[in-house]
ZADO-1210 file (C-alpha; in nm, 4 decimals, padded with zeros to 6 digits):
<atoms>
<atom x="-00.5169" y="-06.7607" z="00.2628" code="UNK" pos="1"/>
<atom x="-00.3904" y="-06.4919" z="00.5149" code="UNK" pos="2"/>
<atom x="-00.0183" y="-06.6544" z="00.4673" code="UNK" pos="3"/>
<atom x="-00.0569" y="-06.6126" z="00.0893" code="UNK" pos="4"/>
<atom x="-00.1635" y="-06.2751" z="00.1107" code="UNK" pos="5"/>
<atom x="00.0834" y="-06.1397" z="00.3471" code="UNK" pos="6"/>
<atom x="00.3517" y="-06.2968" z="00.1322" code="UNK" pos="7"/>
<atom x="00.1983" y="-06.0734" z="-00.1674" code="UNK" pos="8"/>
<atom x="00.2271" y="-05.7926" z="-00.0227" code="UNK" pos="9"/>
<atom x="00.5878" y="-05.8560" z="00.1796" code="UNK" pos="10"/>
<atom x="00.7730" y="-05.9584" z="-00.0863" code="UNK" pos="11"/>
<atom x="00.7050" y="-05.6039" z="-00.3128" code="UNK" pos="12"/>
<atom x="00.7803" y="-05.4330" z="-00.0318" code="UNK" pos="13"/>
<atom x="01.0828" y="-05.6368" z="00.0395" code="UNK" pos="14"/>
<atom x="01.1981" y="-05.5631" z="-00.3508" code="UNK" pos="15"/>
<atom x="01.1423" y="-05.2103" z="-00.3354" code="UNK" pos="16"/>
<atom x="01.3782" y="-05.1712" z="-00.0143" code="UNK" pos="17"/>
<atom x="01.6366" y="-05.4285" z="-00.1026" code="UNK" pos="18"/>
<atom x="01.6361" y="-05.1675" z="-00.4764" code="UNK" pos="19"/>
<atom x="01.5946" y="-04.8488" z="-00.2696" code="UNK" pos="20"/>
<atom x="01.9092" y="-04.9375" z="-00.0486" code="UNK" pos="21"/>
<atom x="02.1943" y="-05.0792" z="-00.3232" code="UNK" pos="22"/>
<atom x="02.3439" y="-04.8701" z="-00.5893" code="UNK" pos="23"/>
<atom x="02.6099" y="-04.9324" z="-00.8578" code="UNK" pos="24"/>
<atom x="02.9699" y="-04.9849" z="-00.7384" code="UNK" pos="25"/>
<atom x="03.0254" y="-04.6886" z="-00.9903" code="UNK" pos="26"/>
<atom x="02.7943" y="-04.4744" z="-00.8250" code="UNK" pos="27"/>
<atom x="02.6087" y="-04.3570" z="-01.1371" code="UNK" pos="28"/>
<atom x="02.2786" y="-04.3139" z="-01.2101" code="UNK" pos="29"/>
<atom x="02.2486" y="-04.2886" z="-00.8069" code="UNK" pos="30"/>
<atom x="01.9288" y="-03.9936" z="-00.6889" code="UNK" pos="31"/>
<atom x="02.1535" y="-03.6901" z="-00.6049" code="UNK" pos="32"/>
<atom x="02.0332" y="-03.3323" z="-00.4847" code="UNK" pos="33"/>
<atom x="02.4137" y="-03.2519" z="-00.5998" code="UNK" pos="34"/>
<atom x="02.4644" y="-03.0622" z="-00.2479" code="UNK" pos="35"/>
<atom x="02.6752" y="-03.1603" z="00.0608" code="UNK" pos="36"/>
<atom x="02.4637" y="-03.3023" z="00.3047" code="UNK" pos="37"/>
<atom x="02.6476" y="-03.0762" z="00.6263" code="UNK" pos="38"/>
<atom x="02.4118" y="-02.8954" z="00.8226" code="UNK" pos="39"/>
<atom x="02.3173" y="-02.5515" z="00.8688" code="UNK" pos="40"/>
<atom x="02.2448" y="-02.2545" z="01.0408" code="UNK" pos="41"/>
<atom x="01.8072" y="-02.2424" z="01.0985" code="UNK" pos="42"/>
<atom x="01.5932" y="-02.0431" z="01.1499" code="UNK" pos="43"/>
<atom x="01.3575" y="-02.3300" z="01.3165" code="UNK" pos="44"/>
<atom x="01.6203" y="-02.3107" z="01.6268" code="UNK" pos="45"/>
<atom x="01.6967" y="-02.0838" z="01.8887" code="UNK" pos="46"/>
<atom x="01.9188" y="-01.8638" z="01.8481" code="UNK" pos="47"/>
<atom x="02.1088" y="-02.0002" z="02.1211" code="UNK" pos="48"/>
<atom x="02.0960" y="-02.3592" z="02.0316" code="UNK" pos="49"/>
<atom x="02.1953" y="-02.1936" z="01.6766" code="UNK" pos="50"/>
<atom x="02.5072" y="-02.0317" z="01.8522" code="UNK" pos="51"/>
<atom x="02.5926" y="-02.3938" z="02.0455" code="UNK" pos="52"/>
<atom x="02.5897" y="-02.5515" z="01.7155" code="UNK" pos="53"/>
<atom x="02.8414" y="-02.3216" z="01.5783" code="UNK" pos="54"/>
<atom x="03.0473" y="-02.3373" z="01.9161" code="UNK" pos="55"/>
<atom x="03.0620" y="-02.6913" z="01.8508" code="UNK" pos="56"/>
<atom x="03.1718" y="-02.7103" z="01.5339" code="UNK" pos="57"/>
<atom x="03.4477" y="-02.4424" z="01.6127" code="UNK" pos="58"/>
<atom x="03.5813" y="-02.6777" z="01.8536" code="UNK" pos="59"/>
<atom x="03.5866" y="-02.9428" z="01.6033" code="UNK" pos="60"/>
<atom x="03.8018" y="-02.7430" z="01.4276" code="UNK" pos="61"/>
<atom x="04.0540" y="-02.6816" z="01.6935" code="UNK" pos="62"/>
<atom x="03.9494" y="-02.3822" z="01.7906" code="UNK" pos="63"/>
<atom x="03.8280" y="-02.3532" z="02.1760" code="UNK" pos="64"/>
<atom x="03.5459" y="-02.1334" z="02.1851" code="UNK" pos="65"/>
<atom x="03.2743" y="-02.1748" z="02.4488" code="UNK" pos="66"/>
<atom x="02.8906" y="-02.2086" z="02.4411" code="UNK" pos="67"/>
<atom x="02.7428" y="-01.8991" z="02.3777" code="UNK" pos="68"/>
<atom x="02.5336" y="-01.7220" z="02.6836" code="UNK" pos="69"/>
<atom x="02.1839" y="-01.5917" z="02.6756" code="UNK" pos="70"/>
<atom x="02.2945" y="-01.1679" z="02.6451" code="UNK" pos="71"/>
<atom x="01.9542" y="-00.9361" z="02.6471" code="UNK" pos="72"/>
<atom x="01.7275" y="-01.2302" z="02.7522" code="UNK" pos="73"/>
<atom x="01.6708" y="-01.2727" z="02.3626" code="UNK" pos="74"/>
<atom x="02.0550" y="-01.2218" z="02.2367" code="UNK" pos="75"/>
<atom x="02.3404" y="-01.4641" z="02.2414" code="UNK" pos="76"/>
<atom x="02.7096" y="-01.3729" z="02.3957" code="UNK" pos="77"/>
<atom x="03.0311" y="-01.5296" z="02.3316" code="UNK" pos="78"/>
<atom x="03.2896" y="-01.4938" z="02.5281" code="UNK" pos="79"/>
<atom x="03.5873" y="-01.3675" z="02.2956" code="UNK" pos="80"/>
<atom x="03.9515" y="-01.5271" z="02.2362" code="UNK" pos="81"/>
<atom x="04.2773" y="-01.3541" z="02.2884" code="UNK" pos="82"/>
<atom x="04.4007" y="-01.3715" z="01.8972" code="UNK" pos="83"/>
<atom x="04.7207" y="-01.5395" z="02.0064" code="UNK" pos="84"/>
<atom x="04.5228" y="-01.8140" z="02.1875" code="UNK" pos="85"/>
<atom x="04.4625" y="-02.0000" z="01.8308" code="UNK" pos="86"/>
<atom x="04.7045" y="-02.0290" z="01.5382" code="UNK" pos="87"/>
<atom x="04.5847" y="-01.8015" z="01.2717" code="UNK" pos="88"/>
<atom x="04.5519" y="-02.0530" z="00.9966" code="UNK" pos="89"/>
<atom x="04.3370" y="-02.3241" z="01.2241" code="UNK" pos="90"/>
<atom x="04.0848" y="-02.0322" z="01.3211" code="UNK" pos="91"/>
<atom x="04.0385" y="-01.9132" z="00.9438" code="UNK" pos="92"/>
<atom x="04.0078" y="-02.3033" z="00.8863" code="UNK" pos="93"/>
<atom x="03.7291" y="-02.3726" z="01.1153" code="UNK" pos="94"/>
<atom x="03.5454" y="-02.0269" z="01.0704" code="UNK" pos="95"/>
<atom x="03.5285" y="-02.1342" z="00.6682" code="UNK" pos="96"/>
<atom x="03.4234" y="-02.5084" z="00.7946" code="UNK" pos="97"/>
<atom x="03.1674" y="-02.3684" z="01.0167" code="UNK" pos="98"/>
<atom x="03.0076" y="-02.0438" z="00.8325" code="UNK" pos="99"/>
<atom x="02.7399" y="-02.2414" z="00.7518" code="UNK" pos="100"/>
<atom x="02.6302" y="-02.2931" z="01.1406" code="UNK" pos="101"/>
<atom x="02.6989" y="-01.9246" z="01.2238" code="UNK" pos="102"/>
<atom x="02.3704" y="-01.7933" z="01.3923" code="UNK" pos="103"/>
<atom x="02.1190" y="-01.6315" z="01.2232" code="UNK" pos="104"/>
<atom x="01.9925" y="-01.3263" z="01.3677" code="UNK" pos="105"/>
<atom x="01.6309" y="-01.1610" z="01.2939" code="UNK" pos="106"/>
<atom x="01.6872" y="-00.8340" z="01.1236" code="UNK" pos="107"/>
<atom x="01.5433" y="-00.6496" z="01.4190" code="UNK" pos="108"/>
<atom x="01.8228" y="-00.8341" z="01.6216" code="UNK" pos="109"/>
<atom x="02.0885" y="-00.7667" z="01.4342" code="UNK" pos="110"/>
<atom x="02.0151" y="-00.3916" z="01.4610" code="UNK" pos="111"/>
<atom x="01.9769" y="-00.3878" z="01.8189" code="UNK" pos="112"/>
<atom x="02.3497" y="-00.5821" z="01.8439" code="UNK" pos="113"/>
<atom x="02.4933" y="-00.3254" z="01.5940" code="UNK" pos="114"/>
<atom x="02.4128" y="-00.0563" z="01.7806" code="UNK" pos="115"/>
<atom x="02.4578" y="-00.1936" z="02.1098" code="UNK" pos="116"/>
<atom x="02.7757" y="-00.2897" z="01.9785" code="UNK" pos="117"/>
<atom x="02.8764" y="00.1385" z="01.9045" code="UNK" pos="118"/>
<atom x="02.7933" y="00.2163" z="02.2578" code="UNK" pos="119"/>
<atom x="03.0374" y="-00.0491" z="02.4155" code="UNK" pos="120"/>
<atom x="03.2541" y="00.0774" z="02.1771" code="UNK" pos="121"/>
<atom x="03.1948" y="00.4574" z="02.2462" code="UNK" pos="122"/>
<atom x="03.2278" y="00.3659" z="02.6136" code="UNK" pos="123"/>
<atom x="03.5832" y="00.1741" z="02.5620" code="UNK" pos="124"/>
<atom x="03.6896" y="00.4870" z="02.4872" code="UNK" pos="125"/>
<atom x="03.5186" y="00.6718" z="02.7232" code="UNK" pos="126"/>
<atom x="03.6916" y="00.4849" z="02.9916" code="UNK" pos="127"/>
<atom x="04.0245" y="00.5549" z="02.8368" code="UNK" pos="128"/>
<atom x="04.0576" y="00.2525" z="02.6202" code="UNK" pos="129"/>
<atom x="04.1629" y="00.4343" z="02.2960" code="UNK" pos="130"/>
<atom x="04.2839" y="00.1881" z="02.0648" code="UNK" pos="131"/>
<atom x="03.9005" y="-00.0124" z="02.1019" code="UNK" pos="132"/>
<atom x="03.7834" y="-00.0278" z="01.7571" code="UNK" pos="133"/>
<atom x="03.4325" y="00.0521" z="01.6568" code="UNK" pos="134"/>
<atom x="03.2619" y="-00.2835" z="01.5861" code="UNK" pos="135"/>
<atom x="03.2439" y="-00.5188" z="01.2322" code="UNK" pos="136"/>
<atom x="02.8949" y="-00.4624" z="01.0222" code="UNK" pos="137"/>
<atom x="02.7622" y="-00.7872" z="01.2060" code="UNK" pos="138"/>
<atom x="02.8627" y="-00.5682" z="01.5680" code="UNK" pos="139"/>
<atom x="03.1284" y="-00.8205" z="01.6862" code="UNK" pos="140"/>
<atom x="03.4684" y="-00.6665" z="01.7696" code="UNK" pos="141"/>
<atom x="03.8434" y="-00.7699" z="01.5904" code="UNK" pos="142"/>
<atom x="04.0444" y="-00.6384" z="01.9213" code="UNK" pos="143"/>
<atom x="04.4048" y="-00.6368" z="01.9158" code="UNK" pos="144"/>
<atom x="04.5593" y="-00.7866" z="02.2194" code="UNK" pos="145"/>
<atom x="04.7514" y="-00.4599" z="02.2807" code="UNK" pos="146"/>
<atom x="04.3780" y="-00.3227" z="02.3541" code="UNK" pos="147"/>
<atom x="04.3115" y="-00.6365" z="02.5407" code="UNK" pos="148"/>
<atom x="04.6105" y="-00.5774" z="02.7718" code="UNK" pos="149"/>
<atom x="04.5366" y="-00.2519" z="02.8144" code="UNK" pos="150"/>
<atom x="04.5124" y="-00.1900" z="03.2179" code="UNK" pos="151"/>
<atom x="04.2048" y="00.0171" z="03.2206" code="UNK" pos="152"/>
<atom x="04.0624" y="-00.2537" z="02.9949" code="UNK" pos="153"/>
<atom x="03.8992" y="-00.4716" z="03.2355" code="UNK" pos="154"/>
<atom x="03.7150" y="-00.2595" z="03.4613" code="UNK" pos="155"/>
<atom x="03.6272" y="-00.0334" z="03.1464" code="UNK" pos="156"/>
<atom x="03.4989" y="-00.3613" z="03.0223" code="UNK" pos="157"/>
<atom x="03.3051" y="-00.4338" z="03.3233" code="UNK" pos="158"/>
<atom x="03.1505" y="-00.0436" z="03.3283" code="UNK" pos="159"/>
<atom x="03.0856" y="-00.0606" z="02.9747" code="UNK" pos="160"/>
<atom x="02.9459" y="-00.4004" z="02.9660" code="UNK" pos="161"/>
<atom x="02.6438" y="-00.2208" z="03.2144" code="UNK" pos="162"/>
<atom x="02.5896" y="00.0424" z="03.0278" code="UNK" pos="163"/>
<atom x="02.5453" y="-00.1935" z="02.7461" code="UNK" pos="164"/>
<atom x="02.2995" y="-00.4090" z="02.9009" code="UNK" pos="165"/>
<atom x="02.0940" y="-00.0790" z="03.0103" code="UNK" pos="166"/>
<atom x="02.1039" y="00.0513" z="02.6618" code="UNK" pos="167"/>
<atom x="01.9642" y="-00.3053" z="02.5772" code="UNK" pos="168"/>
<atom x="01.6839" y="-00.3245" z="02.8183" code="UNK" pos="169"/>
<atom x="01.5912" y="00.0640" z="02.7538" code="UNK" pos="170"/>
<atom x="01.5556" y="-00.0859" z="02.3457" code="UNK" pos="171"/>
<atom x="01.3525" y="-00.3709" z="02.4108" code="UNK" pos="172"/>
<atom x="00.9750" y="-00.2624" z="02.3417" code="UNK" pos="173"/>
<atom x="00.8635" y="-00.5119" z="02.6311" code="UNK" pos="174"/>
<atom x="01.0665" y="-00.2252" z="02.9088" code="UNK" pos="175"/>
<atom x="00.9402" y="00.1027" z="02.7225" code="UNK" pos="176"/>
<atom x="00.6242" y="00.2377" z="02.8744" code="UNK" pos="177"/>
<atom x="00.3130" y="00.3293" z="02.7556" code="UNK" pos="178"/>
<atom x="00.1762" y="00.6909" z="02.7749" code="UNK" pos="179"/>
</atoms>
């Protein structure tokens, strides 16, 4: 009795797979959500495993660009790439293959970076940098590698980069102080 039984109910089960897991050579009439099935950019991860994703993909793509680093103790950093380091039709390649992992930053984020991003750039040319360019609407920076090679550049960089994370930890509501 307990044979017959288990046979009942293992061979529907057994149709319904073998059915669920075959489709027409043609490939009609075949369940489709008529999307691409490449992953993206979630809220439901960190921002920094969002930012490793993207990495990843980039260097799929040919393009060698490094994990990000945790900037702000919330934010994300990448380290930038000389423009000449990458053939300008493999980096426009992989930045279209991978928009859809680029991070996703909370408004209130996003904000922060933008302006964050005006005072590095205020302080570039503080320093003596003049040709550093006020950042993109997202608050990275499109630097021309006669800025980059600049020689004030990298200790400007390096002053400018503190006064960036001070800005940063004098905007986070966790540092200001109650009255």
């Amino acid at each position: 009795m307990r044979t017959q039984l288990l046979a009942g109910c293992l061979l529907p089960l057994l149709l319904v797979a073998t059915a669920a897991c075959t489709r027409p050579a043609d490939g009609e009439h075949v369940a489709s959500a008529g999307g691409s099935a490449a992953p993206a950019a979630t809220a439901s991860l960190s921002l920094l495993d969002q930012g490793i994703r993207w990495a990843r993909c980039m260097r799929e793509h040919g393009v060698p660009q490094p994990d990000p680093v945790v900037n702000h103790g919330d934010g994300i950093r990448y380290q930038g790439l000389a423009k000449d380091a990458v053939d300008g039709n493999v980096l426009e390649k992989a930045q279209q293959a991978c928009e859809s992992l680029r991070p996703v930053l909370p408004a209130d984020v996003r904000q922060l970076k933008q302006g964050l991003s005006r005072v590095l750039a205020q302080c570039m040319r503080e320093q003596g940098v003049a040709g550093f360019p006020d950042p993109e609407p997202d608050g990275h920076f499109e630097i021309e590698p006669s800025v980059e090679n600049d020689p004030r550049f990298p200790a400007a960089k390096e002053t400018c980069d503190a006064r960036e994370d001070a800005a940063a930890a004098s905007a986070r509501p966790s540092s200001r102080r109650s009255p």
